[in-house]
Structure formats: structure tokens, C-alpha cells
VOLO-642433 format. One record per atom (N, C-alpha, C): chain; atom name; x, y, z. Coordinates in pm, 1 decimal. Example, Ala and Ser with C-alpha at 12.3 -4.5 7.8 and 13.67 -1.06 7.14 Angstrom:
<pts>
+--------+-------+----------+----------+----------+
| cadena | atomo |        x |        y |        z |
+--------+-------+----------+----------+----------+
|      A |     N |   1319.0 |   -569.0 |    780.0 |
|      A |    CA |   1230.0 |   -450.0 |    780.0 |
|      A |     C |   1320.0 |   -330.0 |    780.0 |
|      A |     N |   1285.0 |   -225.0 |    708.0 |
|      A |    CA |   1367.0 |   -106.0 |    714.0 |
|      A |     C |   1290.0 |      3.0 |    787.0 |
+--------+-------+----------+----------+----------+
</pts>
This chain:
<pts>
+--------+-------+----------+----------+----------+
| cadena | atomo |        x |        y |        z |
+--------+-------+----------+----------+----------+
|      A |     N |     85.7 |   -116.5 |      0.0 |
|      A |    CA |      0.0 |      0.0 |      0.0 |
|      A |     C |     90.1 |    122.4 |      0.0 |
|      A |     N |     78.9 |    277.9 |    -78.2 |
|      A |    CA |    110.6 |    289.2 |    -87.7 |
|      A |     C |     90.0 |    436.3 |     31.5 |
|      A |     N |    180.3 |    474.9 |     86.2 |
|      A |    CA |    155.4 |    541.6 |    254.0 |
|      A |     C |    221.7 |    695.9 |    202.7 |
|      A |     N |    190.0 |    734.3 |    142.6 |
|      A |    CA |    200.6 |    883.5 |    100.3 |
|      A |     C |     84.8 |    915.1 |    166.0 |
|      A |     N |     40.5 |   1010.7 |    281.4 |
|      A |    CA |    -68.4 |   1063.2 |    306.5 |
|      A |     C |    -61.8 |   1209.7 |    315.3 |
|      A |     N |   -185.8 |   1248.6 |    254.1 |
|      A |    CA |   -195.0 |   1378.4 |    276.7 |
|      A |     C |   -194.8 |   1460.8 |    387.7 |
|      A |     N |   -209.6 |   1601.0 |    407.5 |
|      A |    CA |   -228.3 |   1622.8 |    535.5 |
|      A |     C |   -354.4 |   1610.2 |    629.3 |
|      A |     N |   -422.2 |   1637.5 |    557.9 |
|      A |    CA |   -592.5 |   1578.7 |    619.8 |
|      A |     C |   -547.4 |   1432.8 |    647.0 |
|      A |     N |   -535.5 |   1339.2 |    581.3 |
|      A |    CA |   -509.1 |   1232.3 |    610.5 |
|      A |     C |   -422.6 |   1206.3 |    774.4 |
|      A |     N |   -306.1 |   1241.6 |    751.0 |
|      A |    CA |   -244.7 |   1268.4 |    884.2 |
|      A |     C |   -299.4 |   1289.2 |    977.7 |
|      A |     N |   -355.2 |   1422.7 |    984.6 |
|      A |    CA |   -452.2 |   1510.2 |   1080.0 |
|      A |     C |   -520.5 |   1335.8 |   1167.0 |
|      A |     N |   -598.9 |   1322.5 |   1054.4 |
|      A |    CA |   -724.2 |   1225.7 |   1106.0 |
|      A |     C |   -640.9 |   1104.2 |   1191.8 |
|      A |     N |   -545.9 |   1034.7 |   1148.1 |
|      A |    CA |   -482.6 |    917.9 |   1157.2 |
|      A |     C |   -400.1 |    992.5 |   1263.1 |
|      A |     N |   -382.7 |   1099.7 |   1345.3 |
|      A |    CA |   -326.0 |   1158.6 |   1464.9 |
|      A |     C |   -424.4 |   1198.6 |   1557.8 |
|      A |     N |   -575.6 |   1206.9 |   1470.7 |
|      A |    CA |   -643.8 |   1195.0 |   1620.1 |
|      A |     C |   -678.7 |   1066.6 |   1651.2 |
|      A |     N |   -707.1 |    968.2 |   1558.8 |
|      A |    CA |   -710.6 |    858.7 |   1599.5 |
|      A |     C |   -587.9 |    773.6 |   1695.2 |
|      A |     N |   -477.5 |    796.9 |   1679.6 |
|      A |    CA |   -365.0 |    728.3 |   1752.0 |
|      A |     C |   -387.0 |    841.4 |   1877.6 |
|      A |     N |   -400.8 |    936.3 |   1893.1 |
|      A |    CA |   -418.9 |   1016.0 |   2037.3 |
|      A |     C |   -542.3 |    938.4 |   2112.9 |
|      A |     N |   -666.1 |    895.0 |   2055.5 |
|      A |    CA |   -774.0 |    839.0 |   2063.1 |
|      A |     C |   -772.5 |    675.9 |   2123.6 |
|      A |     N |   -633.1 |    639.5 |   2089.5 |
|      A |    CA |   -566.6 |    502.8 |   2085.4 |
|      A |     C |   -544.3 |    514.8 |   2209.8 |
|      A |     N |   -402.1 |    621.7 |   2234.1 |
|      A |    CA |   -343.2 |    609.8 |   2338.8 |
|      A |     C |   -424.5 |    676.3 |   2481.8 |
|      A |     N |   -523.0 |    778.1 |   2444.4 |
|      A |    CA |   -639.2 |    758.1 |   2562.6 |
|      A |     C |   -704.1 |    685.2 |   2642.0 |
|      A |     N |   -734.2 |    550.1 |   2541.0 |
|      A |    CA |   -792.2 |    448.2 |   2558.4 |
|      A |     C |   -702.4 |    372.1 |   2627.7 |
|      A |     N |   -572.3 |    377.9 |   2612.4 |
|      A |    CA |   -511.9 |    279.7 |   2704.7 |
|      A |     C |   -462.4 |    359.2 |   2812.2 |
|      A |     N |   -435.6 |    470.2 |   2817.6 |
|      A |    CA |   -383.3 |    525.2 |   2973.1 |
|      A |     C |   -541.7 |    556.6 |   3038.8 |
|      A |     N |   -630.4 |    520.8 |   3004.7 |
|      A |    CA |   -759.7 |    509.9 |   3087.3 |
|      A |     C |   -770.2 |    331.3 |   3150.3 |
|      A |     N |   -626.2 |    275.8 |   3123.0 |
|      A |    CA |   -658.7 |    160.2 |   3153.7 |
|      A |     C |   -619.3 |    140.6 |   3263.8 |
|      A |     N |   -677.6 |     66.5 |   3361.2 |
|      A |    CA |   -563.7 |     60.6 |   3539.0 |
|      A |     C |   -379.9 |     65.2 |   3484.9 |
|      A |     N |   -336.9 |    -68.6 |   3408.3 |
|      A |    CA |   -211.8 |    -53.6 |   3338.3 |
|      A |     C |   -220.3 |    -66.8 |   3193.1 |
|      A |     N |    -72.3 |    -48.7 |   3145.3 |
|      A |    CA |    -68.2 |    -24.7 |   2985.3 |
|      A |     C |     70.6 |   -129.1 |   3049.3 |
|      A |     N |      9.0 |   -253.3 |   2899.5 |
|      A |    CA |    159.7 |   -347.0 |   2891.8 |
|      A |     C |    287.8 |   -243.6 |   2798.9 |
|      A |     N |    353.1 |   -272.4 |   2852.4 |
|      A |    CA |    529.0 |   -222.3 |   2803.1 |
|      A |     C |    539.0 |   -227.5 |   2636.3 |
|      A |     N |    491.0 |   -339.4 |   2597.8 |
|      A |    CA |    474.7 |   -367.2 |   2466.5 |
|      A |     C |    406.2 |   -240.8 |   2414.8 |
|      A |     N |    293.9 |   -223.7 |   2495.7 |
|      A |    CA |    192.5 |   -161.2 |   2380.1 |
|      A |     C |    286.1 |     17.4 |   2376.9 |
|      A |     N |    318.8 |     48.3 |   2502.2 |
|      A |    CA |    410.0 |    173.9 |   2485.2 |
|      A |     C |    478.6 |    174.2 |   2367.0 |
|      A |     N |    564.5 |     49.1 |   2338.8 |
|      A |    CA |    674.0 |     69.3 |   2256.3 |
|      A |     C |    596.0 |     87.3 |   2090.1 |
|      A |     N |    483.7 |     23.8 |   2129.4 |
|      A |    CA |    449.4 |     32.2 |   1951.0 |
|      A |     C |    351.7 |    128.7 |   1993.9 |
|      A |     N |    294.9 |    206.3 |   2028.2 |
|      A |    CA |    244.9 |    345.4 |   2038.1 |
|      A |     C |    352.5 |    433.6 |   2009.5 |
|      A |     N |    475.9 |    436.3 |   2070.9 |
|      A |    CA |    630.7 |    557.9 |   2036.3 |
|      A |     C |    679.3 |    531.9 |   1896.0 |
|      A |     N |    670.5 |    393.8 |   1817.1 |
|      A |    CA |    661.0 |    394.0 |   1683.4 |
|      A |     C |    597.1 |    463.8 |   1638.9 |
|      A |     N |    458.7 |    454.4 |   1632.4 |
|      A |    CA |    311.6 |    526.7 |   1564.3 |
|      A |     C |    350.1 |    652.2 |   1568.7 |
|      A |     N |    450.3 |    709.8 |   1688.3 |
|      A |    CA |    451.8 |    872.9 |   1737.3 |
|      A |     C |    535.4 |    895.6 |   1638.0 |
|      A |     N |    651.4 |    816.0 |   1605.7 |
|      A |    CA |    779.7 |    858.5 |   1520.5 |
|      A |     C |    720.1 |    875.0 |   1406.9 |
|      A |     N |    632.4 |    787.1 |   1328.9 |
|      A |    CA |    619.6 |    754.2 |   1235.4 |
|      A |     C |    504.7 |    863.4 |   1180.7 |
|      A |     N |    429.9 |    971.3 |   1287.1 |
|      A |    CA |    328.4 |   1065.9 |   1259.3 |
|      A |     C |    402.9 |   1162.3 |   1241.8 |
|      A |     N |    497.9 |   1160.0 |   1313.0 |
|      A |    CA |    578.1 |   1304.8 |   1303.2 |
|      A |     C |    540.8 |   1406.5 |   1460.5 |
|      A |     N |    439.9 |   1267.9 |   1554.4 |
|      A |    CA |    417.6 |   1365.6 |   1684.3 |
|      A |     C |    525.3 |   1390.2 |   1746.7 |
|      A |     N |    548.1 |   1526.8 |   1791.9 |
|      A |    CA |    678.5 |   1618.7 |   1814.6 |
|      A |     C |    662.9 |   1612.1 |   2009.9 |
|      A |     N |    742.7 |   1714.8 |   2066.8 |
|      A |    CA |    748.2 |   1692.2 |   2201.8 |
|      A |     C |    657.1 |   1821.0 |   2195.2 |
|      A |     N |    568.6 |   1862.3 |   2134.1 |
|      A |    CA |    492.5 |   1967.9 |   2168.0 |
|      A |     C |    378.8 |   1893.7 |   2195.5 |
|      A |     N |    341.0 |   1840.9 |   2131.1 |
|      A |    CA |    210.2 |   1721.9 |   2132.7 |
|      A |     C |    223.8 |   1661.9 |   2250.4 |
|      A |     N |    338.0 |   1609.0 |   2248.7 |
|      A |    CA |    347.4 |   1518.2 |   2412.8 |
|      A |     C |    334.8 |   1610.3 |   2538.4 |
|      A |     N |    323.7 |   1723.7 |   2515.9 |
|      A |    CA |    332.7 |   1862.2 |   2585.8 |
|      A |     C |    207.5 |   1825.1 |   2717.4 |
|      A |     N |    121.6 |   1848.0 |   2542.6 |
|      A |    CA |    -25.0 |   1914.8 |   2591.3 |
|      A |     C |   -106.3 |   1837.3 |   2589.4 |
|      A |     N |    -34.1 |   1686.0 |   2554.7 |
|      A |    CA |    -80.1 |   1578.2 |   2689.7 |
|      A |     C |    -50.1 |   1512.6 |   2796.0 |
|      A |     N |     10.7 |   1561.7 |   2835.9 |
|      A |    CA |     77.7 |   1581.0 |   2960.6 |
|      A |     C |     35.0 |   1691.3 |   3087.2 |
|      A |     N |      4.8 |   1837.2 |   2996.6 |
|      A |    CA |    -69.1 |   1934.8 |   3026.5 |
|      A |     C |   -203.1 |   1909.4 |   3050.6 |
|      A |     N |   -284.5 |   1829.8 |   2985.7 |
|      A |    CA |   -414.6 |   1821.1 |   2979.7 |
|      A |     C |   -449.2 |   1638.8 |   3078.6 |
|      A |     N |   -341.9 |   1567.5 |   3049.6 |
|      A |    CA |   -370.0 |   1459.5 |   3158.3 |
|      A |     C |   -500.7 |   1395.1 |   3196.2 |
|      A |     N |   -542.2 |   1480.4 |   3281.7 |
|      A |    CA |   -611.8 |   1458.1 |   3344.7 |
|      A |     C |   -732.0 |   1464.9 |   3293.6 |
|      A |     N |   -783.2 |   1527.7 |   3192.5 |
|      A |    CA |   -907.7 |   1533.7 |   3089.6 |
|      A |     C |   -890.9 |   1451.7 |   2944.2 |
|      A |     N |   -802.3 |   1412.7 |   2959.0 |
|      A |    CA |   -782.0 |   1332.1 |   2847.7 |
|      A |     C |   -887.1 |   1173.4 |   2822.2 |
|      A |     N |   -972.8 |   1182.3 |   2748.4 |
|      A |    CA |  -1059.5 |   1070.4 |   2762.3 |
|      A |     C |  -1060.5 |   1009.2 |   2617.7 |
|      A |     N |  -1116.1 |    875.2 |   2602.3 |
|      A |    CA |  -1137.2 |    784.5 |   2485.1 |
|      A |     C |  -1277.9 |    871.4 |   2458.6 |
|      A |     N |  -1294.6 |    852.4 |   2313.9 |
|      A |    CA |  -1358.6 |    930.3 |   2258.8 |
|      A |     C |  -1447.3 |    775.5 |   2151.3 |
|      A |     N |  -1529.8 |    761.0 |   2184.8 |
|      A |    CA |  -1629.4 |    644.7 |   2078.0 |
|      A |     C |  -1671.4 |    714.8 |   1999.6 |
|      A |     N |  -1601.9 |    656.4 |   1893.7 |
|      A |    CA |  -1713.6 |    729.3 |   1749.2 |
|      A |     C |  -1869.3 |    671.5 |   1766.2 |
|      A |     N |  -1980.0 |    752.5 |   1727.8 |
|      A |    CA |  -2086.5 |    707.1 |   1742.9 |
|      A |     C |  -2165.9 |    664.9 |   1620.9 |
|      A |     N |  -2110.3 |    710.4 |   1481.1 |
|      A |    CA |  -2163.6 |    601.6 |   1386.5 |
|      A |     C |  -2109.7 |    480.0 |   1322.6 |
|      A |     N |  -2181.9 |    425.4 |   1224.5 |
|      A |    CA |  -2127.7 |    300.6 |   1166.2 |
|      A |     C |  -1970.0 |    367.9 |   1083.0 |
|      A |     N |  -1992.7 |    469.0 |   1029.3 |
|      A |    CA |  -1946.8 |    539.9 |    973.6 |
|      A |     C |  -1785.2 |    605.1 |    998.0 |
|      A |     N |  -1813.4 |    667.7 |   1152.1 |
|      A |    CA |  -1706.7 |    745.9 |   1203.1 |
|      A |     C |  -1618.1 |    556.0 |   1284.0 |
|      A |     N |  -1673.0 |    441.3 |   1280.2 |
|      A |    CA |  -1620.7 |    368.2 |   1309.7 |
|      A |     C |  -1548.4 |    328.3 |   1227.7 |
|      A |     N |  -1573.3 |    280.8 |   1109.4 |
|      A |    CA |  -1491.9 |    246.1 |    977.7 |
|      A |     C |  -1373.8 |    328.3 |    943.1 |
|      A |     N |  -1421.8 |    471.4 |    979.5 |
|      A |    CA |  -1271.7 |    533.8 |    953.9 |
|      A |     C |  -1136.6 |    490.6 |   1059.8 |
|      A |     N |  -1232.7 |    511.0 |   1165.3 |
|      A |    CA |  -1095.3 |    479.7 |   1315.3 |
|      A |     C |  -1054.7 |    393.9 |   1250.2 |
|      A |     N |  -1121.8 |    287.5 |   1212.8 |
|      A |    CA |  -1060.3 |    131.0 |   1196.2 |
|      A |     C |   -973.7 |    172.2 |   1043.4 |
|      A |     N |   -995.3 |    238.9 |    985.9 |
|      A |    CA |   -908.7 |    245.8 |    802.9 |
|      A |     C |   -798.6 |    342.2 |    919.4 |
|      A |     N |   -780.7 |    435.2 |    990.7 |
|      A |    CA |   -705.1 |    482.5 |   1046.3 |
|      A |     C |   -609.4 |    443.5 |   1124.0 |
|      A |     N |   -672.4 |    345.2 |   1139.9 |
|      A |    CA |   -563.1 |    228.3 |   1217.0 |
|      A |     C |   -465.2 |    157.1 |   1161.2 |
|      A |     N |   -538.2 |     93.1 |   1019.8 |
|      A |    CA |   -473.4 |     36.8 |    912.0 |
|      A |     C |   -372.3 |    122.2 |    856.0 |
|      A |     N |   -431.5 |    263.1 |    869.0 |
|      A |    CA |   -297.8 |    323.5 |    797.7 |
|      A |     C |   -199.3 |    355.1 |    886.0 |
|      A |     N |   -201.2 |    339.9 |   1051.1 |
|      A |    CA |   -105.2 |    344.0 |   1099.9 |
|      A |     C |      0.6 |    208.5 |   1170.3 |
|      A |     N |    -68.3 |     68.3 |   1103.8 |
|      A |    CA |     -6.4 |    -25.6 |   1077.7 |
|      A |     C |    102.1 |    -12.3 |    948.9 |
|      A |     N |     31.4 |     40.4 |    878.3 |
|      A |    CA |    123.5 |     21.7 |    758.7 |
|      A |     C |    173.8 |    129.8 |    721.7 |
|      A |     N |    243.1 |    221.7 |    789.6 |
|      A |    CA |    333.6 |    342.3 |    798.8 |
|      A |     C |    456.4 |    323.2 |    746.9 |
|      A |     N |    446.8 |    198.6 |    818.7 |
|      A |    CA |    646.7 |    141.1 |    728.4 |
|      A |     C |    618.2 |     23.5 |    686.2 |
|      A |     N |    476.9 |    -20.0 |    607.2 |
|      A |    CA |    460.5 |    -92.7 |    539.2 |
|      A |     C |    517.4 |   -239.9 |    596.7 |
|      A |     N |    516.1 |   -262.0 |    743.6 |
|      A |    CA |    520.7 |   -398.4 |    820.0 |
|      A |     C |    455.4 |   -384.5 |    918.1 |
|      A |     N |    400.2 |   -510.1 |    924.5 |
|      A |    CA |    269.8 |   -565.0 |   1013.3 |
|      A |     C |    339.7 |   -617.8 |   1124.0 |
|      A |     N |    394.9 |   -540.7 |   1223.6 |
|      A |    CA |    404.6 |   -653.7 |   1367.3 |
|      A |     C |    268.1 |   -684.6 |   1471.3 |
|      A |     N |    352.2 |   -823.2 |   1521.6 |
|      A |    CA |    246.5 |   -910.9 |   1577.4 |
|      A |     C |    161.1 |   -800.1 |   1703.2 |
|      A |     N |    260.0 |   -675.2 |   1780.5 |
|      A |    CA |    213.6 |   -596.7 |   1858.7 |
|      A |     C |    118.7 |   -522.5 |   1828.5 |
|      A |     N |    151.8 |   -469.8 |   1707.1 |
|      A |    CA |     35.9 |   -344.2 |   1633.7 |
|      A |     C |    -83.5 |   -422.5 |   1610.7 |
|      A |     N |    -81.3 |   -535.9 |   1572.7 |
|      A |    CA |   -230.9 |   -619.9 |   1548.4 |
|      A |     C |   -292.9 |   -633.9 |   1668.4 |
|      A |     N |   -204.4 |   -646.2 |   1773.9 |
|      A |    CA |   -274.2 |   -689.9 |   1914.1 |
|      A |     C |   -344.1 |   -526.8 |   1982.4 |
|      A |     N |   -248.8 |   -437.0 |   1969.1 |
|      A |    CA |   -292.6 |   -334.6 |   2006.1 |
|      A |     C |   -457.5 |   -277.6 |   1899.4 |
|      A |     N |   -428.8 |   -319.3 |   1774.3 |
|      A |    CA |   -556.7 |   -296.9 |   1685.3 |
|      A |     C |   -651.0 |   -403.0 |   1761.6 |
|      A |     N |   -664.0 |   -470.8 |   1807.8 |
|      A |    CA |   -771.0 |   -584.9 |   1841.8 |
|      A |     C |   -800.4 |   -512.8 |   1946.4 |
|      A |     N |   -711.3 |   -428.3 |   2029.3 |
|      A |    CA |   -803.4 |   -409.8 |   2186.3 |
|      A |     C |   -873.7 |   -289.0 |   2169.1 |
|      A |     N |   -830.3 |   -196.3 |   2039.0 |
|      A |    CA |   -902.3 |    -91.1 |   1982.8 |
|      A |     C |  -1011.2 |    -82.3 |   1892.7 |
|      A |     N |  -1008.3 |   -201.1 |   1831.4 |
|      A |    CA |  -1163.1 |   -215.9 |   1784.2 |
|      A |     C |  -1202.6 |   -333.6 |   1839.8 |
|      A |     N |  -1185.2 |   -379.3 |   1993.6 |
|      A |    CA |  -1331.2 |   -429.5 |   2096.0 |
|      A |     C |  -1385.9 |   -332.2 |   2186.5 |
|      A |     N |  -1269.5 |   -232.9 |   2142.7 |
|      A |    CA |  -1297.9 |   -112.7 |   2232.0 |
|      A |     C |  -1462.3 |    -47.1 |   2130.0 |
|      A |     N |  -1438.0 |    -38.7 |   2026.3 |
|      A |    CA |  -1520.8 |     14.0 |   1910.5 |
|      A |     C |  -1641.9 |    -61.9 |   1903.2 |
|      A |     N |  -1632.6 |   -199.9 |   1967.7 |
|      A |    CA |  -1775.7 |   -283.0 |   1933.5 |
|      A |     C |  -1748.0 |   -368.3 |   1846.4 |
|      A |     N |  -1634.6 |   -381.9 |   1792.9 |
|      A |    CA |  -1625.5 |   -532.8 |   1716.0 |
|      A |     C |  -1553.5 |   -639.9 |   1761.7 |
|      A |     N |  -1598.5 |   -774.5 |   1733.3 |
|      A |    CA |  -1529.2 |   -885.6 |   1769.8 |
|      A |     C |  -1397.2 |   -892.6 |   1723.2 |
|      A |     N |  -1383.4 |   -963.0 |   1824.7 |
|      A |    CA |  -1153.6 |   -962.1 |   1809.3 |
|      A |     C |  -1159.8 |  -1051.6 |   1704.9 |
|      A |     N |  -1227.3 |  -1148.2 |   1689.6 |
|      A |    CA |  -1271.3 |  -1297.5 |   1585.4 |
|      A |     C |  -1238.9 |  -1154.9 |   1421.5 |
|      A |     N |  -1335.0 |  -1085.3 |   1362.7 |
|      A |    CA |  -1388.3 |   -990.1 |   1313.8 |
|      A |     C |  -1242.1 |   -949.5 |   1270.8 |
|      A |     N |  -1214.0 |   -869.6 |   1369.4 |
|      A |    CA |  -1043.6 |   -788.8 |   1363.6 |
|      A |     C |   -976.8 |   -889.0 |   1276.4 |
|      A |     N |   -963.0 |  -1028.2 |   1312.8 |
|      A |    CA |   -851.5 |  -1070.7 |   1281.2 |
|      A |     C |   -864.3 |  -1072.1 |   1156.9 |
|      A |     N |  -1001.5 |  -1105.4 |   1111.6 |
|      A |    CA |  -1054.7 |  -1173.1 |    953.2 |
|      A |     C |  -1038.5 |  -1049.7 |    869.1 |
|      A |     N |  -1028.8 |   -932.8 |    905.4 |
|      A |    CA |   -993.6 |   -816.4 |    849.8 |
|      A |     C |   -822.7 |   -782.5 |    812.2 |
|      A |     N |   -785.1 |   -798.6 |    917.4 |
|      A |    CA |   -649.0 |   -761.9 |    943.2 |
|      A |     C |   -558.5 |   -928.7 |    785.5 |
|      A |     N |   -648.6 |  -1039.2 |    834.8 |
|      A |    CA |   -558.7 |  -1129.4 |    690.1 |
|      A |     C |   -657.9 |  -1100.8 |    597.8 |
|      A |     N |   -731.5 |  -1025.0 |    546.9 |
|      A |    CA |   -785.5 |   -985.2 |    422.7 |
|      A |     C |   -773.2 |   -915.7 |    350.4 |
|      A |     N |   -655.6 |   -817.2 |    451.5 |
|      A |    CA |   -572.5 |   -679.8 |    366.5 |
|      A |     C |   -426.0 |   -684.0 |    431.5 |
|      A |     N |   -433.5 |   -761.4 |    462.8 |
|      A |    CA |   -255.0 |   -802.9 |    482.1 |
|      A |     C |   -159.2 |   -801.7 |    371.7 |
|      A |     N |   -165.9 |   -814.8 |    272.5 |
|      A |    CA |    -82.4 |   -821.2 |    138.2 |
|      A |     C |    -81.0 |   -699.7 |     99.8 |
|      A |     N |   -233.1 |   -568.5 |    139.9 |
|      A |    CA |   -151.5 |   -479.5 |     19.1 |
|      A |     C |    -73.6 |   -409.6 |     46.6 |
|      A |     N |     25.5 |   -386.3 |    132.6 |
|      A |    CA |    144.1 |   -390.4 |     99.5 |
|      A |     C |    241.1 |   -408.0 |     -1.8 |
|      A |     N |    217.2 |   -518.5 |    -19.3 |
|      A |    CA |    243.7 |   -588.3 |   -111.0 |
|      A |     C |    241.3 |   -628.2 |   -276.9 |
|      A |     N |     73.7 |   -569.1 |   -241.8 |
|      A |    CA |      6.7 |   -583.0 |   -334.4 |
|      A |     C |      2.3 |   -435.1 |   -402.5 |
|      A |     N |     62.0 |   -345.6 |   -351.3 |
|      A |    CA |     82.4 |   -195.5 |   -406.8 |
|      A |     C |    -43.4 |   -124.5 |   -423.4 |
|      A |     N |   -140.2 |   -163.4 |   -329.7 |
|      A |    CA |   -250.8 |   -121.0 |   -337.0 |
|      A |     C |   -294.2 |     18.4 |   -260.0 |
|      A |     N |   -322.9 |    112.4 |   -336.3 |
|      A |    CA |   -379.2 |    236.3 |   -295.6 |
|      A |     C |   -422.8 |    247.2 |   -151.2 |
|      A |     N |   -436.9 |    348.5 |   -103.2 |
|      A |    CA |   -512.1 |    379.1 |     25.9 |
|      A |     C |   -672.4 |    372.7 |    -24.8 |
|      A |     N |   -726.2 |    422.4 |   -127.9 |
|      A |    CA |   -844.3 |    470.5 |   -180.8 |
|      A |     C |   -885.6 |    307.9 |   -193.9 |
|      A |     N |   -795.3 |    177.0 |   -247.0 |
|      A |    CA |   -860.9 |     20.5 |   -205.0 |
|      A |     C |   -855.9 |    -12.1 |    -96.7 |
|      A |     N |   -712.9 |    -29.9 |      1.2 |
|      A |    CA |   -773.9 |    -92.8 |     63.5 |
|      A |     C |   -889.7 |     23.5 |    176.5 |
|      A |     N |   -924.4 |    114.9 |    208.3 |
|      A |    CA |  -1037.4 |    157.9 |    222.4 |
|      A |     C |  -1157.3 |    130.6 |    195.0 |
|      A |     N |  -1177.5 |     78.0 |     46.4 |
|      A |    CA |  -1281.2 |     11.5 |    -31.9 |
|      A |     C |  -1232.8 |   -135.0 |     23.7 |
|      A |     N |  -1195.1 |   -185.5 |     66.4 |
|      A |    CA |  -1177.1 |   -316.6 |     61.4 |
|      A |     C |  -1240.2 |   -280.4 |    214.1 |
|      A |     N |  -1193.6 |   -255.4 |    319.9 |
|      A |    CA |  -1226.1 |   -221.7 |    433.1 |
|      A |     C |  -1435.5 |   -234.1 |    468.3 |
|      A |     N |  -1495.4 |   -128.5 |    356.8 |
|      A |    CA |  -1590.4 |   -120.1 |    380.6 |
|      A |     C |  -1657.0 |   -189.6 |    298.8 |
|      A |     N |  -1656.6 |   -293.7 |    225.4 |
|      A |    CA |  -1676.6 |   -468.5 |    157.3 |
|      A |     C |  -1681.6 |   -547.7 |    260.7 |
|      A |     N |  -1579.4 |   -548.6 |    340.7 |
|      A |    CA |  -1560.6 |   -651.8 |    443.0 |
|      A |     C |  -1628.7 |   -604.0 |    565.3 |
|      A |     N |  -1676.8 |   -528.4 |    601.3 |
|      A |    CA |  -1766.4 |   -528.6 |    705.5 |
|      A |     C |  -1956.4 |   -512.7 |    631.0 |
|      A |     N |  -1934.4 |   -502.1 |    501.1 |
|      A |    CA |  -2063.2 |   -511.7 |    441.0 |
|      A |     C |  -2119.8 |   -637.9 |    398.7 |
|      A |     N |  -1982.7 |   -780.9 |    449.5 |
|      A |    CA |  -2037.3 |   -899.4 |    459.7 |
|      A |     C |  -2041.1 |   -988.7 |    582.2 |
|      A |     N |  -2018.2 |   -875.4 |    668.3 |
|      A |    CA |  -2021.2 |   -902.3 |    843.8 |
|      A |     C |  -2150.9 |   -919.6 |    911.5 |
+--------+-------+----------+----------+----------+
</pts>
């Protein structure tokens, strides 16, 4: 796939990983693992120590945010995908961390997975953001 994103694109795929990491520092603990592949996601957005600022600053109001349509869900989840495939490799962490973020969303981890090997190749497969997106919303239109 091919991970040129625009800046809107970015934008979105940085509130979603802020949205990520809400969700897990709202958790009693956060495994070590999931830190380390969250500080990837950070490198790989371009989030700066200003960002880490003014959450740090804000702390304490910092909350997970549920998208409330079918709609604003599909994106988190294509947003996710695009921040798996930032450097165009799938580790076993980032999938695990995607599974606890969309049961967080209301879908089955079963679901996640059947998604996650159904667009696993394009990578590979040199496939656009604009497919697998379309591929994305196929596969939950036979869910």
C-alpha cells in the first residue's frame, strides 16, 4: 500500500492514535509492549514533544472518545490500518494493540482478525489507500 498521506489524512490518523493512546492510559495498566508500539506510531506521525506537551498538560481530561456512527467507526478502523502500515510492516504488537481498539469500538476480536488477513498483502500488493479503504468497507458489508 502505498503510505504517502496527505495532510488531512495525517490530521485524522493523529487523532485517531491520540484516541488510541487515551484508551489505554484510561486503563488501570498499559503493557510495556503496547508503549513501545504506540512511540513507533509517534515517530512515524511526526508527533513532536509539543504534542506530548499538551498531553501531559491536559492529563487529566484526556478521555477515549467512541465514534458514534457506523461510519465514524470504519474510519478509526481504516485509520488504524494506515497506521499499521506506515512502514509498510505488520508486527504481531500493532495487530494486538488494533484488536483491543476495535473491541474497544464494538467489534469482535474474531472480526479484527478476519480483516487484518484480508488486507494483509496490500502492501504488497501496491494497493492504494483509496482500495484498501474500499476493501475495508466490503468486508464489514459482509459481516
Amino acid at each position: 500500500m502505498k503510505n504517502q498521506l496527505t495532510n488531512e489524512e495525517v490530521d485524522s490518523v493523529k487523532q485517531s492514535f491520540f484516541n488510541i493512546l487515551s484508551l489505554l492510559l484510561g486503563k488501570h495498566s498499559v503493557e510495556s509492549k503496547y508503549v513501545v508500539c504506540l512511540l513507533k506510531w509517534a515517530t512515524q506521525l511526526g508527533i513532536n514533544s509539543e504534542d506530548f506537551r499538551k498531553i501531559e498538560e491536559n492529563y487529566r481530561s484526556i478521555s477515549f472518545e467512541m465514534p458514534t456512527s457506523s461510519e465514524e467507526k470504519l474510519e478509526a478502523l481504516f485509520n488504524l490500518v494506515q497506521m499499521i502500515y506506515l512502514d509498510n510492516i505488520i508486527e504481531d504488537i500493532e495487530l494486538e494493540v488494533a484488536s483491543v481498539y476495535a473491541e474497544q469500538l464494538g467489534y469482535e476480536k474474531y472480526i479484527i482478525g478476519e480483516l487484518f488477513q484480508s488486507i494483509a498483502t496490500a502492501p504488497f500488493d501496491d494497493k492504494s489507500i483509496d482500495d484498501v479503504r474500499k476493501d475495508i468497507k466490503e468486508f464489514f458489508k459482509t459481516k
